[in-house]
N, C-alpha and C positions, 0 to 999 in steps of 0.2 A: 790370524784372529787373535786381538789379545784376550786375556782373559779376564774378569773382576776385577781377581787379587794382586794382576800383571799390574793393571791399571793405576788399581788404587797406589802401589807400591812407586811409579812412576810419579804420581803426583802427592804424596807423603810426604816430601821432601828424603825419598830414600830411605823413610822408617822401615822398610819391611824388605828392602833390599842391600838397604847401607848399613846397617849393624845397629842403629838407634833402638831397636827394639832388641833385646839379650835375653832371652830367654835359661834362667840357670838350671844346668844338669849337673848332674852330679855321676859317678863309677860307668858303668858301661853295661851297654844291654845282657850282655851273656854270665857278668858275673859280679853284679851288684851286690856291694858290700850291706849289711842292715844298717847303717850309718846313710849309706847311699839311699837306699829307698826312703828310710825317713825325709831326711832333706828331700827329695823329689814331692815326696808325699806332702811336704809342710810349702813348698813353692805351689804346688797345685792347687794346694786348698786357695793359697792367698792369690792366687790365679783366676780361681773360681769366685773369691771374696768380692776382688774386683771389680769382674762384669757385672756379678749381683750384685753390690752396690750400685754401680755405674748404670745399672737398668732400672733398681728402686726410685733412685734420686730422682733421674729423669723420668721416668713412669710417672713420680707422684707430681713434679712439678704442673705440670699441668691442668693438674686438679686442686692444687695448693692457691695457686698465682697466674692465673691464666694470661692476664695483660704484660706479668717481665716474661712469659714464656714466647708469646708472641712478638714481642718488641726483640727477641733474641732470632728467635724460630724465620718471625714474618708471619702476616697474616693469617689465618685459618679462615677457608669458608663456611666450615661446619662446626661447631664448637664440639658439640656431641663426640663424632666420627675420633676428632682429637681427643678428648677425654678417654674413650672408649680403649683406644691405642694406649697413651697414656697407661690406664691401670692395666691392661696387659701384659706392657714393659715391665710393669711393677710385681706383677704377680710370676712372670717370669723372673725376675730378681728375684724374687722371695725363695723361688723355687731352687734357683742356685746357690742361695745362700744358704737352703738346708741340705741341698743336696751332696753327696759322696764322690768324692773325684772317680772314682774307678766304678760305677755305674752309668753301664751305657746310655742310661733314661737322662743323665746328667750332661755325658758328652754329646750326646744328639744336643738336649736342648740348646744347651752353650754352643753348638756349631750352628745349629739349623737359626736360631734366633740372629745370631751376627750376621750370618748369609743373607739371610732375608731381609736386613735393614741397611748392609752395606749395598745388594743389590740395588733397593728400592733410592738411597741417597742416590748411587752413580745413574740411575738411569733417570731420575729426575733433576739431575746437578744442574744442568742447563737453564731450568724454569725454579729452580730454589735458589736460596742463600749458600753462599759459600761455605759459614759455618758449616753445611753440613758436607762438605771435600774430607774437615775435620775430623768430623762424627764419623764418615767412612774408612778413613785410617783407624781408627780406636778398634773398629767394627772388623777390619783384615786382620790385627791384632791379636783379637779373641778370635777368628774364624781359623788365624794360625795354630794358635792355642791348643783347641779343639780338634782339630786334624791330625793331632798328633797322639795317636791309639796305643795300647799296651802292646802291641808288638813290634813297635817298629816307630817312623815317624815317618809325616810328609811334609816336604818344604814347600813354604808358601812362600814366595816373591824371595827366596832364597833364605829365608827363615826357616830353622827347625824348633820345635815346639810343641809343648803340650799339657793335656789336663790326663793326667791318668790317675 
């Protein structure tokens, strides 16, 4: 059985297994210098920065410009349903953008929100637009991220990483 992250990794072009995604660490779990923790702590945030931006932007598009959203997206049957999503996204961005790397209310969000939109891309890849193959790498990306907890780390598609 492969798995999400297996998947998406396989058709990433190798982002998440080929080294295209670089995740920087800095000293070593057991005896991190305060140099070290800084740096980790200032990659985090701007880790964090990322998806909340990356969620904002496109959260708000679709409330902004609905017709270049679609003309990118592809159709929408229900305008609504999209919007509603849309500022979702957005308010999830917002929340990452205020939120604290090293609070779990953070790290869940940041994992639990890319799972649940990379899932949603791969298992409707078939009957969507390609772009969104795209959007599912970006999505294993941050879900790599995320997975990656203060004690330790787990590799995703052979990636290590994280938001701590």
């Amino acid at each position: 059985m492969v798995t999400a992250a297996e998947h998406s990794s396989d058709h990433c072009g190798g982002a998440l297994g080929g080294g295209v995604l670089a995740l920087p660490q800095s000293g070593t779990r057991s005896g991190d210098s305060l140099i070290g923790q800084r740096d980790r702590g200032h990659v985090n945030r701007r880790l964090l920065a990322a998806q909340g931006g990356y969620y904002l932007v496109t959260g708000v598009w679709p409330l902004l410009h609905f017709r270049s959203f679609t003309t990118v997206a592809g159709p929408k049957p229900d305008r609504f349903q999209t919007q509603v999503a849309g500022a979702l996204f957005a308010a999830a961005g917002l929340a990452l953008l205020a939120g604290r790397p090293l609070e779990t209310g953070t790290r869940v969000l940041s994992g639990a929100t890319a799972a649940a939109a990379m899932l949603m891309d791969l298992a409707y890849l078939p009957r969507i637009r390609k772009i969104f193959l795209a959007e599912a790498c970006v999505e294993a990306a941050f879900l790599a991220a995320a997975l990656r907890g203060r004690r330790g780390s787990v590799k995703v598609g052979g990636v290590e990483g994280g938001l701590e």
